[in-house]
C-alpha positions in Angstrom: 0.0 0.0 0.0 1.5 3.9 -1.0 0.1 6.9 -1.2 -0.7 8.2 -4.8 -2.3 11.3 -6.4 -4.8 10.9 -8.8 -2.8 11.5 -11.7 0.0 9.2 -10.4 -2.8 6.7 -9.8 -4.1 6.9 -13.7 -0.5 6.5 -14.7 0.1 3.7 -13.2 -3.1 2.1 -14.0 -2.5 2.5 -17.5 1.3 1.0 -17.2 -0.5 -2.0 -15.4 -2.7 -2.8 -18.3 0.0 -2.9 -20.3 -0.2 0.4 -22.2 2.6 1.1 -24.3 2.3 4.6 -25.3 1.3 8.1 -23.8 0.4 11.6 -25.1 -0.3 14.5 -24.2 0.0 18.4 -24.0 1.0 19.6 -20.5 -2.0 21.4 -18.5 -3.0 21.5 -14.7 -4.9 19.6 -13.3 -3.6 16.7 -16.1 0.5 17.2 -16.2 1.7 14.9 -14.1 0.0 12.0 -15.3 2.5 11.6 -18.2 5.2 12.8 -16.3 4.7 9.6 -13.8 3.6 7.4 -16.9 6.8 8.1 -18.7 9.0 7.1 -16.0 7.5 3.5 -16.0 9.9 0.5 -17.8 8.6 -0.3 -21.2 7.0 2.9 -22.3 7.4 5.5 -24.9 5.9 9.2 -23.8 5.7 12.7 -25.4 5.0 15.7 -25.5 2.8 16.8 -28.5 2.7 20.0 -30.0 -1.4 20.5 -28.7 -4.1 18.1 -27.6 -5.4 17.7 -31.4 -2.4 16.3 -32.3 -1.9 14.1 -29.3 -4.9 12.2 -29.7 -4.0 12.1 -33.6 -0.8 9.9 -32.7 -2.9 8.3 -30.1 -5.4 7.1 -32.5 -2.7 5.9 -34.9 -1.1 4.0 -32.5 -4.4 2.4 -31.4 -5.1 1.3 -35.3 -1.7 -0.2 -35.5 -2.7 -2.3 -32.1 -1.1 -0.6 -29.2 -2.6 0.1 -26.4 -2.6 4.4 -25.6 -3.2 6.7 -23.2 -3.8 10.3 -24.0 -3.9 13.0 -21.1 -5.0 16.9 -21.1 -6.8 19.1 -19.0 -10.6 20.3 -19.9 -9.6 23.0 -22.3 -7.3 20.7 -24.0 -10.4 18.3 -24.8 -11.7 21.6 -27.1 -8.9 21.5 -28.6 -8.7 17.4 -29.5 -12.6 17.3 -29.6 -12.1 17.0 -33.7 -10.3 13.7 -33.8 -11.9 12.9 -30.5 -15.7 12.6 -32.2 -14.6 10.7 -35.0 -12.8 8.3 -33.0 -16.1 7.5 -31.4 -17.3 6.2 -35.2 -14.2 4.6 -35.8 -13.3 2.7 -32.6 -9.9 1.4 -31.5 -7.3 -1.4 -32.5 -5.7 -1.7 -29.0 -7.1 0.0 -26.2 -7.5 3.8 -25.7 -7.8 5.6 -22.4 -8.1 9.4 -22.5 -7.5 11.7 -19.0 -10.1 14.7 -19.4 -8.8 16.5 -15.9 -11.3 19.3 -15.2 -10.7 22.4 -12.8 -13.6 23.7 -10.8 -13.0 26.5 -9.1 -10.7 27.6 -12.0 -7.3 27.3 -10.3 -5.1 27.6 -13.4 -7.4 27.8 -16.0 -9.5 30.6 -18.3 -13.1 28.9 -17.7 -14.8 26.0 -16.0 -16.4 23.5 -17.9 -18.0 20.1 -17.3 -16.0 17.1 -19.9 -19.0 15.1 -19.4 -20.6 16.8 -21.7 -18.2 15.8 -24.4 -18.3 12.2 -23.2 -22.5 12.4 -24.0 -22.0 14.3 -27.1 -19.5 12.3 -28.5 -21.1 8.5 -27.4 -17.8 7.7 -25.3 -18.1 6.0 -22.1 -16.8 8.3 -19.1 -15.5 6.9 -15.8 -15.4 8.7 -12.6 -12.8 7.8 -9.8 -13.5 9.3 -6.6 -9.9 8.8 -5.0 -6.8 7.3 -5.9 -7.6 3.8 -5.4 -10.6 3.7 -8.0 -8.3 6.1 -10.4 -5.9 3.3 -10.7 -8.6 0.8 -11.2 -10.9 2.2 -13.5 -7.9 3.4 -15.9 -6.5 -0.1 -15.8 -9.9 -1.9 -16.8 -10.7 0.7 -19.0 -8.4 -0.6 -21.9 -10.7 -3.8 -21.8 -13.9 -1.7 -22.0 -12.0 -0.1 -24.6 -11.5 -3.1 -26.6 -14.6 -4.5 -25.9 -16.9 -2.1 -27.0 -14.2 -1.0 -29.6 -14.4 2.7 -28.4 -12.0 5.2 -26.7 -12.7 5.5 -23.1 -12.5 9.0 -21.0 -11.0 8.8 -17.7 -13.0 12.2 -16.1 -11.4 14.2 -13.3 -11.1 17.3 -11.3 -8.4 18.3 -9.5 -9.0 17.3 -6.0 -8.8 13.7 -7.6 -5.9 14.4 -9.5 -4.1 16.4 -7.3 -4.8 14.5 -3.7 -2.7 11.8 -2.6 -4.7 8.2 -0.9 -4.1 4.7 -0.1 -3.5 2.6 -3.1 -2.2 -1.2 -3.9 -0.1 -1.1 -6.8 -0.1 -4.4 -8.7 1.8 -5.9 -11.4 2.5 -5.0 -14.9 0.3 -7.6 -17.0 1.8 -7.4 -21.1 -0.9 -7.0 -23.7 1.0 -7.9 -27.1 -0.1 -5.4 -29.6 -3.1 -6.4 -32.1 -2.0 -7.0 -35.2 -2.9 -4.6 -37.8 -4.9 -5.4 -40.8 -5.6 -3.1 -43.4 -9.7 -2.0 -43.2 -10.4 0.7 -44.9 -14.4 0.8 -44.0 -13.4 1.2 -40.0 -10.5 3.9 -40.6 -11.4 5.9 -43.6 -13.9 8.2 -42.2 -15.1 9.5 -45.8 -19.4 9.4 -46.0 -19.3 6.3 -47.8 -17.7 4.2 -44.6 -18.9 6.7 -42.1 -22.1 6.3 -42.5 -22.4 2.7 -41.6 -19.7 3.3 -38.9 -22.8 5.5 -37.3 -24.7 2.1 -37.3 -22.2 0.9 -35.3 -21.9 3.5 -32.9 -25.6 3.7 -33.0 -25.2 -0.7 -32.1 -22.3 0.1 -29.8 -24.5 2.5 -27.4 -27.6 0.3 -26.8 -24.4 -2.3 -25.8 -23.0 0.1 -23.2 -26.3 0.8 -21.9 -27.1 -2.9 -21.2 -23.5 -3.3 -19.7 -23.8 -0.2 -17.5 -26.7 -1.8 -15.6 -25.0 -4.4 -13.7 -21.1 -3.2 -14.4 -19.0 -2.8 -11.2 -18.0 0.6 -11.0 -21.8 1.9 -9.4 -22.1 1.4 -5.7 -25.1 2.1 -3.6 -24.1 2.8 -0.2 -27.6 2.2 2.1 -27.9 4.9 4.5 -30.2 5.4 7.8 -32.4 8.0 6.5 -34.8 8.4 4.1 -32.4 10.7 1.7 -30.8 9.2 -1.3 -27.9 11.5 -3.0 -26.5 10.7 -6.6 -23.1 11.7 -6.9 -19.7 10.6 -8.6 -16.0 11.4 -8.5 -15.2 13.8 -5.9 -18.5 14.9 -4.8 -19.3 11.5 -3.5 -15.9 12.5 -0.7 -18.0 15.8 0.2 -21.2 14.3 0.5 -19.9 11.0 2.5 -18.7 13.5 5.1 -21.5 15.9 5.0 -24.6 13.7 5.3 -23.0 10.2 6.7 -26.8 9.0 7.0 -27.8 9.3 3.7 -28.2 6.8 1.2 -25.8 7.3 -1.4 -25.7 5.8 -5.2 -21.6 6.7 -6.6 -21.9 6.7 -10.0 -18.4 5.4 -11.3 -19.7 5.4 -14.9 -21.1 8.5 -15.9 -21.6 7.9 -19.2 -24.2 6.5 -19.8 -26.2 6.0 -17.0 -27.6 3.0 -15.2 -31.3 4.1 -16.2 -33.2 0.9 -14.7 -30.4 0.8 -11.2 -31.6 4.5 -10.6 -35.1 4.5 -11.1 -34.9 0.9 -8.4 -32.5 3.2 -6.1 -35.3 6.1 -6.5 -37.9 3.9 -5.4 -36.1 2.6 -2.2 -35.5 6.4 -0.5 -38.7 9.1 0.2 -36.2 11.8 -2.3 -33.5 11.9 -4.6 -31.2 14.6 -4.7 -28.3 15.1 -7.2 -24.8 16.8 -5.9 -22.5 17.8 -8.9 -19.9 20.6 -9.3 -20.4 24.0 -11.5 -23.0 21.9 -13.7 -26.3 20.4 -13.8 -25.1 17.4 -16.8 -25.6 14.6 -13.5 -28.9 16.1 -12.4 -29.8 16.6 -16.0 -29.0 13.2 -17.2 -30.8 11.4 -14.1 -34.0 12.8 -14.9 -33.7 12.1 -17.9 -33.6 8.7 -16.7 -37.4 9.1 -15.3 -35.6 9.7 -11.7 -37.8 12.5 -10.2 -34.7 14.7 -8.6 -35.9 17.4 -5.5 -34.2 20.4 -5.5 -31.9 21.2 -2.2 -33.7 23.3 0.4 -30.9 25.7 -0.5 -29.1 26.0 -3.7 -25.8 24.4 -4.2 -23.5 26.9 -5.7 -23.5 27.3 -9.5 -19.8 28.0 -9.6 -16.4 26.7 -7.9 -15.5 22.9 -5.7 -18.1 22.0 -3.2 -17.2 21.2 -0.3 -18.3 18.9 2.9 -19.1 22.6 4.6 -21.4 23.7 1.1 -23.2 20.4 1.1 -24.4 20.6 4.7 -25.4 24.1 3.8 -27.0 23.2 0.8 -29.5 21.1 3.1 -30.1 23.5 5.7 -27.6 21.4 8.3 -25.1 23.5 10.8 -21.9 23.2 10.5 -20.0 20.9 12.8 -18.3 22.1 16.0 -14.9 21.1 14.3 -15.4 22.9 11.2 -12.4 25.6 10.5 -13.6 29.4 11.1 -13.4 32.2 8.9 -9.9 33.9 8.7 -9.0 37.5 7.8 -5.8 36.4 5.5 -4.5 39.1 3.4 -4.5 38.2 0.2 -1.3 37.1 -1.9 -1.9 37.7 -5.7 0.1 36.0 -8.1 3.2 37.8 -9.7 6.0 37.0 -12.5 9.0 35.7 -10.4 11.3 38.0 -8.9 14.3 37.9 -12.0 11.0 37.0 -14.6 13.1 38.0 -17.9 10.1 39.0 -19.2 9.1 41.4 -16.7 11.1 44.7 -18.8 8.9 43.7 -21.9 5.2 44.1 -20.1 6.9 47.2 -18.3 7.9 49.1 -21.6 4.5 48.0 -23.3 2.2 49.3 -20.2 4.5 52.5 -20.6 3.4 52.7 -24.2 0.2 52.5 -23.7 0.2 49.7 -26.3 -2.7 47.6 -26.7 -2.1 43.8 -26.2 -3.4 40.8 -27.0 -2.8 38.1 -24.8 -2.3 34.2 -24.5 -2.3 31.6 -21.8 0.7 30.9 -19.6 2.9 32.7 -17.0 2.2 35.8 -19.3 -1.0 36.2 -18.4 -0.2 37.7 -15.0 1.2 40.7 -17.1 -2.2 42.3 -16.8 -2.1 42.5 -13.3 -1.3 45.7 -11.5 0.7 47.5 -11.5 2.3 46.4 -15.0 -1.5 46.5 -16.0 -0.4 45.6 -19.6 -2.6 42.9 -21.0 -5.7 43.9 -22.5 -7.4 39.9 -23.4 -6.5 36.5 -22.7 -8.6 33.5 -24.5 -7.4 30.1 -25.6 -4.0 29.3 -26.6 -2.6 31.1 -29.7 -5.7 33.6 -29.8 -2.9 36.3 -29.3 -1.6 36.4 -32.4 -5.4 36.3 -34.5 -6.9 38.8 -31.7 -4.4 41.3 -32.5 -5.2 40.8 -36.3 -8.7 41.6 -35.4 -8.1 44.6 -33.3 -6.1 45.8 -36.5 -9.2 44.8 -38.8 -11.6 47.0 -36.3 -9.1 49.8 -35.5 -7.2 50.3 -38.7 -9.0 53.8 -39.5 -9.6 55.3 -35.4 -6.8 54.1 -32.7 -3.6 54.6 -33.4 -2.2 52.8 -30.4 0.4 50.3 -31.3 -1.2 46.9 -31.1 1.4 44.1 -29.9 0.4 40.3 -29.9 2.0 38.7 -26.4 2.7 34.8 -26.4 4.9 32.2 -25.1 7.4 29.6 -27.2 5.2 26.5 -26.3 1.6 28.4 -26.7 3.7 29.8 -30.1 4.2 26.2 -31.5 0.3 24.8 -29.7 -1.2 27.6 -31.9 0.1 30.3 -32.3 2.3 29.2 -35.6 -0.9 28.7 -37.5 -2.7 31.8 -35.9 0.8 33.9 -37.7 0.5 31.9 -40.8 -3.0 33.7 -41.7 -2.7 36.9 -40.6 0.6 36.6 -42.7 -1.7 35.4 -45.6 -4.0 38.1 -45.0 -1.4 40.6 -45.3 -1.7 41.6 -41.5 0.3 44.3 -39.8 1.1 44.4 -36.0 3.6 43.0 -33.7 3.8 39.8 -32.1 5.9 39.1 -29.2 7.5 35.7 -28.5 8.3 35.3 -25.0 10.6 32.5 -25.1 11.7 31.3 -21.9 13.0 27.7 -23.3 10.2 25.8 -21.0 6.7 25.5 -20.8 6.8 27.6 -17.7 3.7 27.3 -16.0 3.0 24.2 -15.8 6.5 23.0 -14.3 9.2 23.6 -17.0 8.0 20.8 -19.9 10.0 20.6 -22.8 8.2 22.1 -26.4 9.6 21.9 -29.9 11.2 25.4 -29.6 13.8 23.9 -27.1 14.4 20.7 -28.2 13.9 18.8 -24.7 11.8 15.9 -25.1 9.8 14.4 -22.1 11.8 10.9 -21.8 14.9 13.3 -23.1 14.9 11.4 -26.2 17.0 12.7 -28.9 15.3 15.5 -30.9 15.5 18.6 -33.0 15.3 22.2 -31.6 13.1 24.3 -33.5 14.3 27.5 -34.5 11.9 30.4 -34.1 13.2 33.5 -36.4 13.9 30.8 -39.1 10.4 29.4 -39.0 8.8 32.9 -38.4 10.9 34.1 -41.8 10.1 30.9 -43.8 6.4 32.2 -43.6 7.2 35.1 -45.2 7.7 37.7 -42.1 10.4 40.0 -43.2 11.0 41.9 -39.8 12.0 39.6 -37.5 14.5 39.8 -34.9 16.0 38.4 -31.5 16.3 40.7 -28.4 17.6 40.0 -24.8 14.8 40.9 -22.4 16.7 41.6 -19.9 17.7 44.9 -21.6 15.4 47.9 -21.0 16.8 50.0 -23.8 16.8 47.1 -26.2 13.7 46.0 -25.5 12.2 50.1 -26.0 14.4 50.2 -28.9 12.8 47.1 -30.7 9.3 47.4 -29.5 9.0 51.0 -31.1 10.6 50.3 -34.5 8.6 47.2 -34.8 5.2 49.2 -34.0 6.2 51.9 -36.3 6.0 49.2 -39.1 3.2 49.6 -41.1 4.0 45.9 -41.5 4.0 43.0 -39.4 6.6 42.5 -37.3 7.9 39.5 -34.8 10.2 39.7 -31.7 11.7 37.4 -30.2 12.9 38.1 -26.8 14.7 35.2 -25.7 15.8 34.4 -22.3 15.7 31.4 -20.1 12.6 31.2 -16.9 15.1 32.1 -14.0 13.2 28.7 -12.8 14.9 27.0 -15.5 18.2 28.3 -14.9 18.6 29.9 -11.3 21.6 32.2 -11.4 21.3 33.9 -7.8 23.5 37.0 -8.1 24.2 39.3 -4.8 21.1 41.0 -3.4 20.7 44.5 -4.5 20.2 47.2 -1.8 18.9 50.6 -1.6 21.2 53.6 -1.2 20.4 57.1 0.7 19.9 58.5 -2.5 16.5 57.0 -2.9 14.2 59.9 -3.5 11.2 57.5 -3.3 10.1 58.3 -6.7 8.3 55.0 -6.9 9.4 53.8 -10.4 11.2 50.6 -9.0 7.6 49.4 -7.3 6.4 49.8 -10.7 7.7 47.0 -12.2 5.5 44.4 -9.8 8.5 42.8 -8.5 8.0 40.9 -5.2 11.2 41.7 -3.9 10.1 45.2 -4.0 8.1 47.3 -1.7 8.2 50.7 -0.4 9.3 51.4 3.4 6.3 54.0 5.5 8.4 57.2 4.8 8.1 56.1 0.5 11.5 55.0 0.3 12.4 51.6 -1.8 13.1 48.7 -0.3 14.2 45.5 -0.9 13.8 41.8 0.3 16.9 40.0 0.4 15.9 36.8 0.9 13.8 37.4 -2.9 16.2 39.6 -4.3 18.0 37.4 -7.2 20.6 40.6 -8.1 18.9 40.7 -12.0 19.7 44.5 -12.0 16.0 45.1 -13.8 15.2 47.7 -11.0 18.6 49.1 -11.5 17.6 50.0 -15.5 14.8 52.2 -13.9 16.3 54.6 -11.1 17.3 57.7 -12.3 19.2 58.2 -9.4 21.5 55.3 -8.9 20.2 54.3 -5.3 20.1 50.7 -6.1 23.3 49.3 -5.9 24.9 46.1 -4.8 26.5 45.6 -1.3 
């Protein structure tokens, strides 16, 4: 027995079952499912370029019989749902498991959303772990659903399962020698002439899964006390097990589809039904859809954010217990770039000319955060680059603010290549900036093709930026060091004065990635307490009561950034 978190759970569930191959695009809650899954004997990980294209290779891998598992968060499904709905028509050679880890309560990510809903739209049977333990089981048996029903298989979470570590029994590696592939052009070539009878087969496929959901293992009805039954899966069924420990509770560990006939016999057997999801209404939807008549809670669960044992009490009008934390007054800690972010100088000039920018996902995003206050939208990955092509469509003729795209190397090769290559086609103007750190930052320092670092650190090819940016036919591009004030000012206001487009690169490594801790700085007596070092956002920054600057030593890395601002040479070193 070990502790495991979810994702380590899923990973080694699908090494278990003998899965072969795993990929994915990094995102939180999801990243370090392949992480763990590629440090298993006998496996071949990577990262992909986006979710689209992992679940591309996945399904190629699958047709040529090996068994796959494909990992993203619930954004990342948006992005794969293309191959992911035709999958669902062509079905599988060796087993398929894909991790759809959602984030209520948006902790690192741009919107909530509920990945059952792709699991219903698409036909594609969706399991629900509600700890560790079941994580590893479910993802391990899945590859037999998978292969029995000859359909891909979502493995649903949220990041209290994927991120929280319980009690699990690892077992044994069991080999599953690949399926041999056989040429069948009816099952893999998804023209209208094969896909339509593939739809008979889906159509044949579902009325299978919704005899086999019935009586399949992974719904549990725990009997209660009371008269109150409560339908619940994943980790709402740890929040309501605490909250209302006499209840009568039916876990759904299959959420897709629906045990119709084993809910309608639970209904009957307590006085009221009441459904307790997260941020949705797909479970309470779905079960009365079922013919389950589901009551309403005497008070609303919330509509938005985790639940909790405290919000599910609430929700039916019980106190809280005597044990329950109180109420705190902690000040609030906002998120900031890193103290030594090389990136910091290139929000910093663009808030100081007023420039209007187009954001993308990534450690960037916390550029539009006081008091850099330089971001004006954030999307989806690689929306950057076509936003600012918009805002040049709109505001050609009226603003004659420069208007700068903002995006990261990774997000740059997810989407943003193909975002460049049309408003190059279109003849766009603008300026997009490529923040290239070498890492995918934010999610823990992953390697993407503009650094060359694989995730088994396989041999590979490095990518080079300018040259692929000037193979599509962009005639201004250059490389800057953004650790430079004046060069970064320089480039920034010949490349808006284009009446072309124009790309910068500023290239410098994530101090994360390579932590060169130089002498802390200090602040002389000549400090005037003008303020213009605070402006930069830095952490190790802060004003003493009389106005003057001061400094944190123990956050100070010595970049000299603040130094680049003070007119009056009162920073210096020691």
């Amino acid at each position: 027995m070990e502790l495991m978190s979810g994702n380590e759970a899923i990973a080694q569930g699908a090494w278990e079952a003998g899965c072969t191959i795993g990929v994915a695009y990094p995102g939180t809650p999801s990243t370090e499912t392949l992480e763990a899954f590629a440090k298993k004997e006998g496996v071949y990980a990577e990262w992909c370029v986006n979710e689209k294209v992992a679940v591309e290779v996945g399904i190629g891998a699958s047709a040529a019989g090996a068994r796959v598992l494909a990992t993203m968060k619930h954004v990342g499904v948006n992005v794969a749902a293309d191959p992911l709905f035709t999958a669902a028509y062509t079905g599988v050679g060796g087993g398929m498991v894909i991790l759809a880890a959602d984030d209520p309560g948006m902790y690192s990510s741009q919107n909530e959303q509920d990945s059952h809903y792709y699991a219903q739209a698409a036909a594609i049977p969706c399991l629900d772990p509600a700890d560790s333990a079941e994580a590893l089981r479910f993802t391990r048996e899945a590859y037999d659903i998978s292969e029995r029903f000859d359909v891909p298989v979502i493995i649903r979470s949220s990041v209290r399962i994927s991120h929280t570590k319980t009690p699990v029994e690892a077992g044994e590696r069991a080999e599953a020698p690949a399926r041999p592939y056989e040429k069948n052009p009816a099952k893999w070539v998804m023209m209208p002439a094969f896909a339509k009878p593939r739809r008979l087969v889906q159509l044949d496929r579902i009325d299978k899964l919704r005899q086999w959901v019935e009586t399949c293992p992974y719904n549990e009805v725990i009997e209660g006390k009371g008269t109150v039954g409560v339908v619940c899966a994943g980790a709402a069924y740890q929040h309501v097990a605490e909250a209302l420990p006499d209840a009568s509770i039916f876990k759904l560990g299959v959420t897709w589809p629906l045990p119709a006939a084993a809910l309608r016999y639970f209904a009957d057997s307590v006085e009221a039904v009441y459904v307790v999801e997260e941020g949705s209404e797909y479970l309470k939807d779905a079960v009365r859809a079922c013919g389950v008549p589901v009551s309403d809670t005497p008070c609303p669960l919330p509509r938005a954010g985790e639940l909790s044992p405290g919000l599910v009490r609430a929700a039916f009008g019980l106190e809280q217990p005597s044990h329950a934390p109180a109420a705190t007054d902690l000040p609030g800690r906002p998120p900031a770039l890193c103290p030594g972010c090389p990136h910091r100088l290139v929000f910093k000039e663009l808030s100081r000319m007023r420039a209007i920018v187009t954001g993308d996902i990534g450690c960037y995003t916390l550029g539009a955060l006081p008091p850099l206050s330089a971001m004006d939208t954030t999307v989806d990955m690689g929306a950057s680059v076509s936003m600012a092509h918009g805002f040049e469509l709109a505001l050609a003729d009226t603003e004659h603010r420069p208007i700068v795209a903002v995006i990261g190397d990774s997000t740059f090769a997810h989407s943003g290549l193909s975002s460049l290559i049309s408003t190059v086609y279109n003849r766009g103007a603008g300026t997009v900036c490529v923040l290239d750190n070498r890492t995918t930052a934010m999610t823990g320092r992953q390697g993407n093709p503009f650094n060359g670092v694989t995730l088994q650190n396989r041999p590979s090819r490095e990518l080079n930026i300018e040259a692929v940016v000037a193979a599509l036919g962009v005639e201004d591009v250059r490389v800057v060091d953004p650790n430079d004030a004046a060069a970064v000012r320089r480039a920034l206001k010949e490349a808006t004065g284009s009446d072309d487009i124009s790309v910068i690169v500023f290239r410098s490594p994530c101090v994360l990635l390579e932590r060169h801790v130089e002498p802390p700085l200090f602040v002389s007596g000549s400090c005037t307490a003008c303020g213009a070092c605070v402006t930069l956002g830095c952490p190790a920054l802060g004003r003493e009561e009389t106005g003057r600057a001061l400094i944190d030593p123990a956050l100070c890395i010595g970049c000299g950034h603040c130094t680049q601002y003070c007119r009056f040479d009162a920073i210096v070193q020691e």
